[in-house]
C-alpha positions in Angstrom: -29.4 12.2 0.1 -26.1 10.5 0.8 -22.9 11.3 -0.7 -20.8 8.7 -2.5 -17.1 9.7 -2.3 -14.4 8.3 -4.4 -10.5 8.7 -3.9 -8.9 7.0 -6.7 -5.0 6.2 -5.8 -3.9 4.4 -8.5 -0.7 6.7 -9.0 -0.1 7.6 -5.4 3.6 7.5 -4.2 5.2 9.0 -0.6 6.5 10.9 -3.2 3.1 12.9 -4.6 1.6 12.5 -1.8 -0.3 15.7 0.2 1.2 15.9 3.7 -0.8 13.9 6.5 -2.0 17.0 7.6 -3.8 17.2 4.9 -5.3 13.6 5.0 -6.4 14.2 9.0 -7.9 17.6 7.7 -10.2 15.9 5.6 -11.0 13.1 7.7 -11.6 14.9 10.7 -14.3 17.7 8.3 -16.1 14.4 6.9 -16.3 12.9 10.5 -17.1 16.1 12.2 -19.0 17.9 10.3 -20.5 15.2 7.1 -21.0 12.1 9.1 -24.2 11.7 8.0 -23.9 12.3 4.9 -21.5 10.1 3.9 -22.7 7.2 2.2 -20.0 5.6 0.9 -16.5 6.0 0.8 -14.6 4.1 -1.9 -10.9 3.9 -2.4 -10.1 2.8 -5.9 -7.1 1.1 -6.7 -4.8 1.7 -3.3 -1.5 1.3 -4.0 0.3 -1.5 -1.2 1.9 1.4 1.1 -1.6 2.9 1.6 -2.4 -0.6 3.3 -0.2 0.9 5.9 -1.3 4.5 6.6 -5.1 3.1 6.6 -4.4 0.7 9.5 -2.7 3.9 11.2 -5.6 6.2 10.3 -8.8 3.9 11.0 -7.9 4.0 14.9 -8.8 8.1 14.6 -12.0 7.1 12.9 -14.9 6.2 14.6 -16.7 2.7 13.6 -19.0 4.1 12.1 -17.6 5.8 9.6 -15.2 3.0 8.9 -17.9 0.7 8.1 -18.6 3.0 5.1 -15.0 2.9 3.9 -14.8 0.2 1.0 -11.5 -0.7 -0.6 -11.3 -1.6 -4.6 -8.2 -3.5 -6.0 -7.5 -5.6 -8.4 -9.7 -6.7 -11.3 -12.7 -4.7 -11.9 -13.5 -6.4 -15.5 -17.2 -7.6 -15.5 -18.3 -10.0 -13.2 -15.4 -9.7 -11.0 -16.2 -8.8 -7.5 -15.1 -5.5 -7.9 -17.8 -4.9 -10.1 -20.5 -5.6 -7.9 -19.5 -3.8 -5.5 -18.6 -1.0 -7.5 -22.8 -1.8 -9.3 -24.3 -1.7 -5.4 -22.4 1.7 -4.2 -22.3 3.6 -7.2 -24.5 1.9 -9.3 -24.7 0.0 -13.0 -23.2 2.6 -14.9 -20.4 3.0 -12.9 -18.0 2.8 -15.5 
């Protein structure tokens, strides 16, 4: 079995933020000690400032684990793009 993990951002801030320790914490348990069972990583909704920190963070991941990091912004109404990807990682009921 694979886990699916999903971090929904769609109110973070710098402001609300957990400290970056925090983030490499996490990163570095999934990568050293969950890598295989990770399935999926989703990030819902990013806000634009994350764009930043995740091209600063995905040089301390390996490729590997990248590839399993998906991003999700913008529409997710039916149809949209969003949805099938959201229908093909987490399934139909996603919602």
């Amino acid at each position: 079995d694979k886990l699916l993990i999903v971090i929904k951002l769609h109110r973070f801030s710098l402001l609300n933020s957990p400290p970056p320790s925090h983030a490499k914490e996490t990163l570095e348990m999934l990568m050293n000690h969950f890598p295989e069972s990770a399935g999926h990583i989703i990030v819902y909704r990013p806000p634009r400032v994350f764009s930043g920190l995740w091209a600063f963070s995905a040089k301390l991941i390996d490729a590997k684990m990248r590839s399993k990091v998906h991003f999700i912004s913008g529409s997710v109404a039916d149809g949209s793009a969003n949805d099938a990807l959201m229908r093909r990682l987490a399934g139909d009921g996603w919602k």
